[in-house]
C-alpha positions in Angstrom: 0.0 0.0 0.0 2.7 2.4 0.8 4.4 1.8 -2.6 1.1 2.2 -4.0 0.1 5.6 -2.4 4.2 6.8 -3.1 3.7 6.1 -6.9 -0.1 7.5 -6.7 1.7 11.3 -5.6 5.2 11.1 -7.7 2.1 10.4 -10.5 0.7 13.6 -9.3 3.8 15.5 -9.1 4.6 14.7 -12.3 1.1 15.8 -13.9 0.7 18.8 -12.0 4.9 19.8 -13.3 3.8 18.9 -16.8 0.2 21.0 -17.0 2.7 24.3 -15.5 4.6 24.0 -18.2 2.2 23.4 -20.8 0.4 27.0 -19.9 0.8 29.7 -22.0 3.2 32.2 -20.9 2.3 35.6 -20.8 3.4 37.7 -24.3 6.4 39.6 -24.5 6.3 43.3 -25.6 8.8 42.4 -28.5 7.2 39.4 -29.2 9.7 36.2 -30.3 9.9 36.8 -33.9 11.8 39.8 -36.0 15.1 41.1 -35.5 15.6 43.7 -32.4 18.3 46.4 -33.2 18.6 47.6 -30.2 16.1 51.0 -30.7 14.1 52.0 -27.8 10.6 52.0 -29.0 10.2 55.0 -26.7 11.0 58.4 -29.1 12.5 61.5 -26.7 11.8 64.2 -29.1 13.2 68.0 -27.8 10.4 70.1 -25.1 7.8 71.9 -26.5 9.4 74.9 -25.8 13.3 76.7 -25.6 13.7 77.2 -22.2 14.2 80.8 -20.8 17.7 81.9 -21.2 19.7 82.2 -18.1 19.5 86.2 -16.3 22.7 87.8 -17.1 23.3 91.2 -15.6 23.9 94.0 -18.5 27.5 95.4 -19.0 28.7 98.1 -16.7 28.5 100.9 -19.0 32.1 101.9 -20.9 33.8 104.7 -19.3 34.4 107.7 -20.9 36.6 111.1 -19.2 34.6 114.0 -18.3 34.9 116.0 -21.7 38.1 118.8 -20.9 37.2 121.8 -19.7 40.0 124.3 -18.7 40.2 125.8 -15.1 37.9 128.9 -14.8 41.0 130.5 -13.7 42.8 130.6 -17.0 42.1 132.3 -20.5 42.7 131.8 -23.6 41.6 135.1 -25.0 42.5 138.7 -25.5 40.3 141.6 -24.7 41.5 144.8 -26.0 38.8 147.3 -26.6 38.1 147.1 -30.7 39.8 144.0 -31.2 39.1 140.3 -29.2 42.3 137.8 -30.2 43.5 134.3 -29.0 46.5 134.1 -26.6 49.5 132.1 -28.0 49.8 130.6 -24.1 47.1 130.7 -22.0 47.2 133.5 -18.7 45.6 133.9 -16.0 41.9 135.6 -16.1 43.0 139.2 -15.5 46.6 139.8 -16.5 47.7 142.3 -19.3 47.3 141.2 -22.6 47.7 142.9 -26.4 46.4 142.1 -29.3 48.7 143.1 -32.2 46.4 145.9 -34.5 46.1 146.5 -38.0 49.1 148.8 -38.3 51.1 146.3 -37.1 51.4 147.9 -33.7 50.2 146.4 -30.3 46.7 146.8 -28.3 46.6 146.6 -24.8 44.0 144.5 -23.0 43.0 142.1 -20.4 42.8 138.3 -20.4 39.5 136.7 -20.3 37.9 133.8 -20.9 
């Protein structure tokens, strides 16, 4: 009886082992036919949209020198009563000048500016 009832479960065992494996298996995505080349099926295309370029501060603006302006203290021109001339060298705002005339002589005048 015991050899009966062993034989009557390895029986079993061996059914039960052979219906698993004659179950379908559940289907792969790829499927077992074709020829895979190794492309995702999954396409990544670019966003909808550029993204928003990074803040940058703007440039400091260039520097440019104050334009030049000579010191109020010194002028550049000669004031003699008819006649108004430029100084060769610039004087003080003040000091006696002359501006040289028509008859080739010399005016007196005052420096301004």
């Amino acid at each position: 009886m015991q050899n009966l009832a062993r034989k009557a479960l390895l029986t079993l065992a061996a059914a039960a082992t052979l219906a698993a494996a004659a179950l379908p298996a559940p289907a792969h995505a790829w499927g077992r036919v074709g020829v895979f080349v190794g492309v995702s099926p999954f396409i990544i295309g670019a966003p909808l949209y550029d993204p928003a370029p990074g803040y940058y501060a703007p440039p400091p603006p260039p520097y440019y020198p104050p334009p030049y302006a000579p010191p109020r203290h010194i002028g550049f021109t000669c004031y003699a009563r008819p006649y108004e001339c430029p100084l060769e060298h610039p004087k003080r705002v003040g000091k006696p000048c002359a501006c040289l005339a028509l008859n080739g002589g010399a005016i007196p005048g005052t420096v301004i500016q």
